[in-house]
C-alpha positions in Angstrom: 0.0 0.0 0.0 2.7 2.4 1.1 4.7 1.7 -2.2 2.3 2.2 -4.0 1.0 5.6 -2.7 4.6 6.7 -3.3 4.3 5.7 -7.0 1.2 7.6 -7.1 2.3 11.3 -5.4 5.3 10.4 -7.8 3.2 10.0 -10.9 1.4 13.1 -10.0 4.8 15.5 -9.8 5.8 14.1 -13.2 2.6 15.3 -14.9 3.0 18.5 -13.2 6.6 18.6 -14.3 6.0 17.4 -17.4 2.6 19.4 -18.1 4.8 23.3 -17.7 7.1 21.6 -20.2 8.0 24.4 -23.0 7.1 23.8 -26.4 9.8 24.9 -28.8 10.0 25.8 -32.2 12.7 24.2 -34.9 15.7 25.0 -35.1 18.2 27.9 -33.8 20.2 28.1 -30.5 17.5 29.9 -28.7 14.3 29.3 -30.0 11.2 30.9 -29.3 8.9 29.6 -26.7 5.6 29.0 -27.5 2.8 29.0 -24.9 2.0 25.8 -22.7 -0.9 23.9 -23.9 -1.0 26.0 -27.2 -3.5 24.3 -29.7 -2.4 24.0 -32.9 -4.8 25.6 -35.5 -4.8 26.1 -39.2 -5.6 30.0 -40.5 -7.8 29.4 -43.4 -8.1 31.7 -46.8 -12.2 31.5 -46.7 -13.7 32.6 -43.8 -16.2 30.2 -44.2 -13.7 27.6 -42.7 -12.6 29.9 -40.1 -11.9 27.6 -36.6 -12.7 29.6 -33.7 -10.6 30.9 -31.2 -11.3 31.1 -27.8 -10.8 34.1 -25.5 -7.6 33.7 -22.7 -5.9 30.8 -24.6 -3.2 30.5 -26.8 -3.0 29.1 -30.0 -0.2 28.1 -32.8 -0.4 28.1 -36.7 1.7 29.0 -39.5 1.9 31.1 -42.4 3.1 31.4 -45.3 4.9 34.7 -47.2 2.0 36.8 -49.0 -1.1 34.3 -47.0 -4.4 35.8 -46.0 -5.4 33.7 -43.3 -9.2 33.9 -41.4 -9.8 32.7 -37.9 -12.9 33.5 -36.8 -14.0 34.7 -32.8 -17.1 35.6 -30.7 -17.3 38.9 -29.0 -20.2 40.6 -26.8 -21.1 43.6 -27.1 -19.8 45.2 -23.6 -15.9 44.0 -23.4 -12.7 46.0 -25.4 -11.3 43.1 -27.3 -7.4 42.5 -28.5 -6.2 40.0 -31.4 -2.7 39.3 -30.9 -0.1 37.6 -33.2 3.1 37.1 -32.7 5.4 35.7 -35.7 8.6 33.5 -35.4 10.8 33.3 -38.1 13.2 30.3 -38.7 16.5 31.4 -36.6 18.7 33.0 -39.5 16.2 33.3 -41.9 16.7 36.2 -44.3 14.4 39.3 -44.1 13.8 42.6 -45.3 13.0 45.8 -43.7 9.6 45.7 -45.6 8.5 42.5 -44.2 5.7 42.6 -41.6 2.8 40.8 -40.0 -0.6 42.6 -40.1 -3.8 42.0 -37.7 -7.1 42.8 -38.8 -10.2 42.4 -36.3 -13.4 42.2 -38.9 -17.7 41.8 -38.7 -19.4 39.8 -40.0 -20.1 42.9 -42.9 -16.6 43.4 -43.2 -16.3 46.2 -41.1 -12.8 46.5 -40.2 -13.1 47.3 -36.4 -8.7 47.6 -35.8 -5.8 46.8 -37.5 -2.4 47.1 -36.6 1.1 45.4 -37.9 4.8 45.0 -37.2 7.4 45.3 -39.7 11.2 44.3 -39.3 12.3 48.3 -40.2 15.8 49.2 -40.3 16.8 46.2 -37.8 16.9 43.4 -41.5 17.3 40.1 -38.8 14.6 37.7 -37.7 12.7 38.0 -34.3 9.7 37.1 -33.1 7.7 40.4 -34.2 3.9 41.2 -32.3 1.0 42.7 -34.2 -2.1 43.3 -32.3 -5.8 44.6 -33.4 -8.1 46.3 -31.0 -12.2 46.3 -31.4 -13.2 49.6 -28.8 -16.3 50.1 -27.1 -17.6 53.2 -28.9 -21.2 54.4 -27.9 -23.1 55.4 -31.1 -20.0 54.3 -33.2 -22.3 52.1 -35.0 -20.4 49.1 -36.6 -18.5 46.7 -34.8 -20.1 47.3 -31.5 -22.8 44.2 -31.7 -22.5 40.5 -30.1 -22.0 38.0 -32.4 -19.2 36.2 -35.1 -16.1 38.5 -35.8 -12.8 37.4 -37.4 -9.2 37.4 -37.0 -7.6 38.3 -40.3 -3.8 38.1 -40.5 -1.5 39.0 -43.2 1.8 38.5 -44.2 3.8 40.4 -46.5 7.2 39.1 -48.1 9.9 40.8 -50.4 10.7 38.5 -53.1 14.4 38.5 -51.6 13.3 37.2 -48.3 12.9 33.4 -47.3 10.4 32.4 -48.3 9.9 29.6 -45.5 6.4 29.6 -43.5 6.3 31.6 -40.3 5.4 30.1 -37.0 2.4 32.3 -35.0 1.3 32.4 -31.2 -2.4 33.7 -31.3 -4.2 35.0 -28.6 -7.7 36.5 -28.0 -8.2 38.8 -24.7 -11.0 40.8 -24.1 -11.2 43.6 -21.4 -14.8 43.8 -18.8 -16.4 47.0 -19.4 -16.2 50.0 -16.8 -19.6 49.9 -14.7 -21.4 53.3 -14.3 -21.0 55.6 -17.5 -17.8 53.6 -18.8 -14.9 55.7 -17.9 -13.1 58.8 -19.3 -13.8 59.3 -23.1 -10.9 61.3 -23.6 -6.7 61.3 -23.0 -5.5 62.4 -19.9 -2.7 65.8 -20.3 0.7 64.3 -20.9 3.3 63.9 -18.0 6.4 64.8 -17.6 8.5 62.5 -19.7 12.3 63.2 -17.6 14.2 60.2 -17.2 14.4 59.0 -13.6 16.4 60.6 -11.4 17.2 57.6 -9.3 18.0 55.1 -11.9 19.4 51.9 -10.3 22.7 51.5 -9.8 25.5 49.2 -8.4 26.3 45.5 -9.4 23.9 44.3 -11.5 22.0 41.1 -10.7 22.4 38.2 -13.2 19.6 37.4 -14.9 18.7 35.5 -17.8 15.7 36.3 -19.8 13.0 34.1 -21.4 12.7 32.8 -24.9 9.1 34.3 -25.8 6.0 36.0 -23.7 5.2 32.6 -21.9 8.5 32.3 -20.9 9.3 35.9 -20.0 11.5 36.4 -16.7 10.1 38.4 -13.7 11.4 41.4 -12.8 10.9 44.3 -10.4 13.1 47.8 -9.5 16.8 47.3 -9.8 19.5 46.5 -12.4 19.8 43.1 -14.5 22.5 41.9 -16.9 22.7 38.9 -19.0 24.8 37.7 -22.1 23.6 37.6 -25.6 24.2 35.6 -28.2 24.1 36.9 -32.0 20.4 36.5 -33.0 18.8 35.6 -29.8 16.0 37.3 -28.9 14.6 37.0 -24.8 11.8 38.2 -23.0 11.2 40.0 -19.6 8.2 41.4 -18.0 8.0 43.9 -15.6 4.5 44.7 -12.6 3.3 48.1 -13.6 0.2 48.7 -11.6 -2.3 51.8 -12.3 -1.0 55.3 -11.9 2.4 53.7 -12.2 5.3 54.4 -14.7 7.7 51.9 -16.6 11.3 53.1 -17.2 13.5 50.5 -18.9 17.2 51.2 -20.2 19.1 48.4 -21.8 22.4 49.0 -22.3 25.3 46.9 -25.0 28.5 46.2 -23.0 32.1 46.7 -24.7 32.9 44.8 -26.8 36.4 44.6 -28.9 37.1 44.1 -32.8 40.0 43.8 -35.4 38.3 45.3 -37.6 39.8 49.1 -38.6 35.7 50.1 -38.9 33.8 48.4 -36.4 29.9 49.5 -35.9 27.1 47.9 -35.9 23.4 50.1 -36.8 20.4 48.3 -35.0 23.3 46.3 -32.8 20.8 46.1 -29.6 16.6 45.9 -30.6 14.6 46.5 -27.7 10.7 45.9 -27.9 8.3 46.6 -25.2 4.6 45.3 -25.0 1.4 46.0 -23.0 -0.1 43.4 -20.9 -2.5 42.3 -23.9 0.7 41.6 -26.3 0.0 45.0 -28.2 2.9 46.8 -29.3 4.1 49.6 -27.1 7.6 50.8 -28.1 10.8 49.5 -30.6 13.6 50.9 -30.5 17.3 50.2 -31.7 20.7 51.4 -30.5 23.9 51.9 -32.2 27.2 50.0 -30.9 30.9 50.9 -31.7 32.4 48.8 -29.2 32.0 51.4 -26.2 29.3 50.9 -23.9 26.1 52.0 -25.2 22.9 53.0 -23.9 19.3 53.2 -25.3 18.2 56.1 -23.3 14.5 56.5 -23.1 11.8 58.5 -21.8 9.6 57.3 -19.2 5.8 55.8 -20.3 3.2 57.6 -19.4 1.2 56.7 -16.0 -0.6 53.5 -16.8 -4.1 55.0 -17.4 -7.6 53.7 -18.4 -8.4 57.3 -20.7 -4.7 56.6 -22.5 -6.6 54.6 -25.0 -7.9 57.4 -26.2 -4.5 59.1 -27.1 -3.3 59.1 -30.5 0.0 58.0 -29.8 1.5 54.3 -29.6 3.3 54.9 -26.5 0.1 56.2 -24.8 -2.7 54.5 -25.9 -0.7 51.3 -25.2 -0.4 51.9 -21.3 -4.1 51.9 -20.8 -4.1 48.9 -18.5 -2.3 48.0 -15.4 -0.6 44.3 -15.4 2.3 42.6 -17.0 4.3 44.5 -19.5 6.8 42.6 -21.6 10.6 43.9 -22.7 11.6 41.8 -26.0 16.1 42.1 -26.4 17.0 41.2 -29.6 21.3 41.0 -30.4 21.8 41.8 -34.3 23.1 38.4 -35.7 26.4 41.0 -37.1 27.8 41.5 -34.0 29.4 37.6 -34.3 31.0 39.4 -37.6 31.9 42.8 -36.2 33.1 41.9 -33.0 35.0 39.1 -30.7 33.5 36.4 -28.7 30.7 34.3 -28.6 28.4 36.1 -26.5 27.9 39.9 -25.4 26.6 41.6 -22.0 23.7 43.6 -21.7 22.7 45.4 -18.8 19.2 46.0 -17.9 17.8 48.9 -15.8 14.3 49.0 -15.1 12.6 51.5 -12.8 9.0 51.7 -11.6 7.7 55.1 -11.2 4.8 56.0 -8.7 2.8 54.7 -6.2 0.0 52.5 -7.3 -3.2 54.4 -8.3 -7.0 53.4 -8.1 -8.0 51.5 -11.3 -11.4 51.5 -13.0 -14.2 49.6 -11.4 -15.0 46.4 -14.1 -17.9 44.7 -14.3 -16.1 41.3 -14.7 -13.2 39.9 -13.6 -9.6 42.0 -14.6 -7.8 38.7 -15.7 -4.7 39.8 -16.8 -5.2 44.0 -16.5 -4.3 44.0 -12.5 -1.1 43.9 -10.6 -1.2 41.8 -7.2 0.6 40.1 -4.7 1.2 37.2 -7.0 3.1 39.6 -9.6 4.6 41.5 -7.2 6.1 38.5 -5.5 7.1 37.0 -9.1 9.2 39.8 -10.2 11.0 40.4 -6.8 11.7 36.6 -7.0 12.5 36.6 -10.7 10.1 34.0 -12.1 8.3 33.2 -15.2 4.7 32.6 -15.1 5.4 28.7 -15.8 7.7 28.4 -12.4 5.0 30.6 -10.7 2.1 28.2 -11.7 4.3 25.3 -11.1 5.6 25.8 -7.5 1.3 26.9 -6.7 0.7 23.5 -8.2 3.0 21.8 -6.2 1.7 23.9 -3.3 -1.7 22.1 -3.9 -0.1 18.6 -4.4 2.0 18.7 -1.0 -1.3 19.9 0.7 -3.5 17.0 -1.1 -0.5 14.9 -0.1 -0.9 15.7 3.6 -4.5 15.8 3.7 -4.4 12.5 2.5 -2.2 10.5 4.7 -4.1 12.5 7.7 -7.0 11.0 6.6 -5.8 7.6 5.8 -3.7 7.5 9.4 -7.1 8.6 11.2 -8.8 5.4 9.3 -5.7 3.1 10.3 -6.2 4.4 13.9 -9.8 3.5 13.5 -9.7 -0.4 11.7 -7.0 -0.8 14.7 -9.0 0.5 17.9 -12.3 -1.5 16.4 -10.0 -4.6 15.7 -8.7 -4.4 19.2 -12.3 -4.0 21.1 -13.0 -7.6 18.7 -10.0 -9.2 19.8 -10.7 -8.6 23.7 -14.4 -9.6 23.5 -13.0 -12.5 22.1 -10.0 -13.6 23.7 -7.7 -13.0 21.2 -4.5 -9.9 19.9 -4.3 -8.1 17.2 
């Protein structure tokens, strides 16, 4: 019996270790991470064949260079609602600075309710690359504000000089509660001050290596970071910025040295940041020479619900309190440039603010809310897997325990009625 309760508590951690298992894409030293549990799901070019995706879970597909692809979704008629794609070229694939990944959120009437896409730009090497699609709430807006079928429409565009190879995607569907009461501010707050920090943090920096894609992405709070880089790796981080709050982040390329009589690199470092619904936020690039070099950024705006209103990227993006993600990205010519294998970067990040009084939903926040959980995730340094992980554990210990207790109490129990049956009859247990 007692062997074979072992073998079962073991058989239980091995599905919990197994089930947080990453699932990796082909190829490359680092690839990208895809979400646990991701189902895979073919895009389809008629929307009559579109398979439904379902809000909070992640799917995978593929497509191809010039593809239309449909996938259809159901929305009500109350919630803000984000289509997210992320693309994953092959590790070393070639690309242009004209190829990009569009996201398109349609009715049923062919309404286009958002759009929005990511293009490679200036920075010509292969990352994963995030497009995202919002349908608003919009009183009297008219189209695109009914419950019902909508669709996911997501495009690719190739140069003829690119590979031509398929692109992996990670799709996601989130959709935001509405504001109860009159719905919130229906216009952008004044701008901020945008001054760099005063206090930025300083000291030894703490070693920490990032993720390999948003499922993936590496905890963390106030303070300095550094890791090493190798050419063409991309990792993730994410960072707790509650409501009211204000997210600095400043990456900076270590020296590096080169035998080269011209050594510099344009679009050396590529640093991405990303709102709590995968939407696009900032990009930015930095130039390296072999000196230290520093991306130096203005501060976000205050996380906000009226930002969404602001015409502006890297407003309207911080219009919801939660996870936001920081994508590095080492161009794949620093191996040619410059000596060594690997490269240090240096990560500052700096939380501005006390945290603020959010909107009052009508639903649950899900993802658009900063709590102890997140808090104690990025002080710790932990990715959402090893977060869900060690909680799941937590449970299995405690089903563990509850479980011998209650199979002790019934040993003490057979034992003491056994006993009272042996002395009645004369006999010893």
């Amino acid at each position: 019996m007692r062997g074979r309760g072992l073998g079962a508590v073991g058989l239980a951690l091995a599905a919990v270790l197994l089930g947080t298992a990453p699932v990796r894409a082909e190829g490359g030293t680092a690839p990208y991470v895809f979400a646990d549990g991701a189902e895979q799901v073919a895009g389809e070019v008629s929307s009559t064949d579109a398979h439904t995706l379902a809000a909070g879970r992640a799917y995978r597909s593929r497509i191809g260079p010039g593809e239309t692809l449909y996938y259809a979704v159901d929305l009500d008629a109350s919630s803000y609602a984000y289509a997210s794609a992320v693309a994953v070229p092959k590790p070393g694939a070639k690309v242009e600075a004209g190829d990009s990944l569009t996201v398109t959120l349609r009715d049923r009437r062919d309404n286009q309710c958002g759009t929005g896409d990511a293009r490679f730009g200036s920075a010509e090497y292969p990352r994963p690359l995030a497009a995202q699609a919002v349908r608003a709430v919009e009183p009297d807006a008219g189209a695109c504000q009914e419950a019902g079928p909508y669709f996911v429409v997501v495009e690719r565009t190739t140069e003829g000089t690119s590979a031509q190879e398929p692109w992996q995607l990670e799709l996601r569907l989130l959709t935001e509660p509405a504001v109860e009461g009159k719905g919130g501010p229906t216009q952008a707050p004044s701008p901020s001050p945008t001054d760099a920090p005063a206090d930025i943090p300083g000291g030894e920096p703490v070693e920490r290596p990032g993720g390999t894609g948003f499922n993936d992405s590496v905890a963390l709070a106030d303070g300095s970071f550094k890791t090493r880089l190798k050419p063409g790796e991309s990792v993730f981080y994410r960072v707790p910025v509650d409501w009211g709050q204000r997210l600095y982040v400043e990456p900076e390329l270590g020296s590096a040295t080169s035998g080269k009589s011209i050594a510099l690199v344009t679009g050396a470092l590529q640093t991405a940041l990303y709102n709590p619904a995968y939407g696009p936020v900032t990009d930015d690039s930095l130039v390296f020479s072999g000196s230290p070099q520093t991306r130096r950024s203005a501060p976000l705006q205050p996380v906000a619900y009226a930002n969404r209103h602001a015409p502006a990227a890297d407003v309207n993006g911080v219009r919801f309190a939660g996870w936001y993600y920081v994508q590095l990205t080492l161009s794949p010519e620093m191996a040619e440039v410059f000596r060594g294998g690997d490269f240090g970067v240096t990560l500052r990040v700096r939380v501005q603010g006390e945290p603020a009084g959010g909107p009052r939903y009508a639903g649950d926040a899900g993802p658009f809310q900063v709590g102890d959980r997140e808090r104690d995730a990025a002080e710790d340094g932990r990715s959402d897997a090893e977060v869900t992980r060690s909680e799941t554990m937590a449970v299995v210990a405690a089903s563990g325990i509850g479980t011998g207790t209650v199979l002790l109490a019934g040993l003490g129990t057979w034992f003491w009625v056994a006993r009272r049956g042996a002395a009645r009859s004369g006999g010893q247990v």
